[in-house]
C-alpha positions in Angstrom: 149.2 80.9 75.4 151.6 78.9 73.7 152.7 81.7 71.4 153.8 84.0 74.6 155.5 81.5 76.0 157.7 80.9 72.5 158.0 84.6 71.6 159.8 85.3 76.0 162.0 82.3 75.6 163.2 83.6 72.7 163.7 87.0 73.7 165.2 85.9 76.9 167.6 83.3 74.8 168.7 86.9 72.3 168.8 88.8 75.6 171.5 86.8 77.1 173.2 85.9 73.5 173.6 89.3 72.2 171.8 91.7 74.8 168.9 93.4 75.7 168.7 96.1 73.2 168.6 93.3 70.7 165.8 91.6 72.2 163.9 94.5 72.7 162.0 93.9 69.8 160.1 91.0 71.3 158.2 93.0 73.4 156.8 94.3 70.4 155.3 91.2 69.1 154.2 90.6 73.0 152.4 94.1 72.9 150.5 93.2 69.2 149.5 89.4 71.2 147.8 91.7 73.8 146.0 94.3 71.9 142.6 93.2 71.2 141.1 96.1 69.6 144.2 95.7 67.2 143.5 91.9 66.4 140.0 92.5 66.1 140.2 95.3 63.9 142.2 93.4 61.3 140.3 90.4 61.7 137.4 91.9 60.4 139.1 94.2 57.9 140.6 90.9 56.6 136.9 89.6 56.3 135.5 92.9 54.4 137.9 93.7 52.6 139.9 90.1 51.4 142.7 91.9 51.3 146.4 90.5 53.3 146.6 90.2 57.1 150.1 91.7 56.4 149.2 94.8 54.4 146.1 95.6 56.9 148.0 95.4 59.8 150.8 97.6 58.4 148.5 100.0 57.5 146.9 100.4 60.9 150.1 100.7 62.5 151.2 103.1 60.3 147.8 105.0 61.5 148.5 104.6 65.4 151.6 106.1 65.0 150.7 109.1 63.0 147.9 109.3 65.7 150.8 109.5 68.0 152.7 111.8 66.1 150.0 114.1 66.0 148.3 114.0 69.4 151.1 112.9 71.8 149.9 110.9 74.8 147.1 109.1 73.1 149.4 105.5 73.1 151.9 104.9 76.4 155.0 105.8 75.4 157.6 103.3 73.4 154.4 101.5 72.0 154.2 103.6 68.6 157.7 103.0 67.9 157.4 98.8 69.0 154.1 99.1 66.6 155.9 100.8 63.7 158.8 97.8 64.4 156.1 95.0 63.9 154.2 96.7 61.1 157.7 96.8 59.0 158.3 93.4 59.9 155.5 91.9 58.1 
């Protein structure tokens, strides 16, 4: 997948740059490229309800991680906060 490939040389390009911390935040965007449930969720949320890729997918990140707030365990660790990063990104 062309998109992984962009989204690793870029983080390992900030990593070495600025540092890891900083490029951190990649694995993020790597963890959203992997979730299927998540992309097909939106995807047909988009379809239904013609309403922005960007607003949907905020939304249901902003869901998982009240989820996660709430019932601790139910998403590894680290992933609600990398979700809640991408969502605000949008």
């Amino acid at each position: 997948m062309q998109t992984r490939a962009d989204i690793l040389k870029i983080q390992e390009k900030i990593s070495k740059e600025m540092d890891s911390k900083h490029a951190e935040i990649f694995s993020a965007h790597l963890l959203v490229l992997e979730d299927r449930m998540l992309i097909e969720e939106v995807i047909t949320r988009v379809k239904k309800e013609k309403l922005a890729v960007e607003y949907i997918f905020f939304r249901r990140a902003e869901k998982l991680c009240k989820g996660v707030f709430q019932n601790k365990g139910s998403v590894p660790q680290g992933k609600d906060k990398r979700y809640r990063n991408v969502g605000r990104e949008s």
